[in-house]
C-alpha positions as CSV (number, residue, x, y, z in Angstrom):
1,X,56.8,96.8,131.8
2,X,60.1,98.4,132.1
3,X,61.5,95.2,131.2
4,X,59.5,95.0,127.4
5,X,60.1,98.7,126.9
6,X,64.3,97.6,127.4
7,X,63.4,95.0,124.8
8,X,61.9,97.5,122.6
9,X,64.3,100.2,122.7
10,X,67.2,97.6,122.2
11,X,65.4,96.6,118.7
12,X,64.5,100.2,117.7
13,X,68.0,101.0,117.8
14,X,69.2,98.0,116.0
15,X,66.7,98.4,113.1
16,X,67.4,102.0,112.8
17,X,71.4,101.4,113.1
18,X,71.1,98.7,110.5
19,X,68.7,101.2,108.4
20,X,71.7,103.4,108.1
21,X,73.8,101.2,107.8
22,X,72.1,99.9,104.3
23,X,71.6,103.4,103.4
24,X,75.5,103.6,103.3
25,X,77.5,103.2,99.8
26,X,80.1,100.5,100.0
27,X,82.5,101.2,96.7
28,X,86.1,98.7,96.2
29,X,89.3,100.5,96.2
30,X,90.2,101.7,93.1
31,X,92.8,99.2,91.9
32,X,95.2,100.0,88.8
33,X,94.0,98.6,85.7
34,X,96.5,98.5,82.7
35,X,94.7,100.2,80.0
36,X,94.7,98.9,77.0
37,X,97.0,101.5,75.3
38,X,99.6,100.1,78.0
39,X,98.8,96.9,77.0
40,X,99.0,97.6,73.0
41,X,102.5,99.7,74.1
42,X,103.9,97.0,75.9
43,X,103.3,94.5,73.3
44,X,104.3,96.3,70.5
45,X,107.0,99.7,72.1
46,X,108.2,98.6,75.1
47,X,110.9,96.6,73.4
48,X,113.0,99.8,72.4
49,X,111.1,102.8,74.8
50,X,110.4,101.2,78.0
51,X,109.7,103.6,80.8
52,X,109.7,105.8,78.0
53,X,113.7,105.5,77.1
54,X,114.8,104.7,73.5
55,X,117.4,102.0,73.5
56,X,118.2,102.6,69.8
57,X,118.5,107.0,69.8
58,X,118.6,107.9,73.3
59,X,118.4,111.6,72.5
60,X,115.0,110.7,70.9
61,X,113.0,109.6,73.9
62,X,109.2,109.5,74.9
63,X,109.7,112.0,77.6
64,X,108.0,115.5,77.4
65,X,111.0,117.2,76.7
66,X,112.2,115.3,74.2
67,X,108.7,114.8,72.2
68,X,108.5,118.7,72.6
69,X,112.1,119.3,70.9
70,X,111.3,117.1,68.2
71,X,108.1,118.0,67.7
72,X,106.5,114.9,68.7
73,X,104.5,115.7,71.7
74,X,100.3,115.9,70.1
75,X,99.1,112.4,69.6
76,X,98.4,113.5,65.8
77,X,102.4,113.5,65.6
78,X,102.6,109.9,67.6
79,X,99.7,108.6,65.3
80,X,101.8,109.5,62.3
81,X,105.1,108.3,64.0
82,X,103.7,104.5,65.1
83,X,101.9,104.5,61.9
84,X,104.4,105.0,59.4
85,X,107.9,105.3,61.2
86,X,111.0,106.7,60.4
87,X,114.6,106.9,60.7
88,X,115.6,103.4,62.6
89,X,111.6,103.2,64.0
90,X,109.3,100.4,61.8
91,X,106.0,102.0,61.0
92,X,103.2,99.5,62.4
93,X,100.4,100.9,60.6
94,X,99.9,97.2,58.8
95,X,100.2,95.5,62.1
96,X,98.1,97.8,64.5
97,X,94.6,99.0,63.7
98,X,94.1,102.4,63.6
99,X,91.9,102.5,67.0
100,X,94.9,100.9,68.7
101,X,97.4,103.3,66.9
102,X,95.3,106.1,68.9
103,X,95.4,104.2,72.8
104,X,98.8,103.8,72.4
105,X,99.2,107.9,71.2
106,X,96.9,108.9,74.3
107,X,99.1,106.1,76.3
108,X,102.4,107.8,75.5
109,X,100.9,111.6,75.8
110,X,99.5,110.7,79.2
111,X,102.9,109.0,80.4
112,X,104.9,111.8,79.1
113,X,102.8,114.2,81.2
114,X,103.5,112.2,84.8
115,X,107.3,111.6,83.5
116,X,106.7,108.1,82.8
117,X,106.5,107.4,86.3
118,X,104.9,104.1,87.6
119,X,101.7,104.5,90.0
């Protein structure tokens, strides 16, 4: 008898253990995904303000300072910026559609606000 009631103990305790153990969430790291404003940036910026430089005006950069002096740092003033350009900048408001104009605005604001550091 004692022997069957080891038996049964030893499975009660498995099927509860595993119970919990299915009851348990099981999420992936979080891995960093390039978003797509990155990916629009890097096509299309990256050339002349990568890591948020500017190879042709360095006073002019992407950083917060420097959008804040110029008046530059609101993603209403990027929009306009990308889209029509000025000074030595292109405007690339024929070659990017508006929705991707925007990423790349909320891409630059965001990077601006972590000083353009990589994660």
């Amino acid at each position: 008898m004692k022997r069957i009631f080891s038996v049964f103990s030893i499975f009660s305790g498995l099927a509860i253990a595993l119970s919990l153990l299915m009851s348990l969430t099981f999420t992936q790291p979080a891995f960093a995904e390039v978003s797509e404003g990155a990916k629009i940036f890097n096509n299309n910026c990256a050339q002349c303000h990568a890591g948020g430089g500017n190879s042709v005006s360095g006073k002019k950069t992407l950083k917060k300072a420097a959008l804040e002096k110029y008046q530059k740092y609101s993603e209403a003033a990027i929009i306009t910026q990308v889209t029509k350009g000025k000074g030595a900048m292109p405007g690339f408001g024929k070659k990017l559609k508006s929705d991707q104009i925007k990423l790349v605005a909320a891409y630059v604001i965001e990077q601006a606000d972590k000083g353009w550091v990589k994660n």
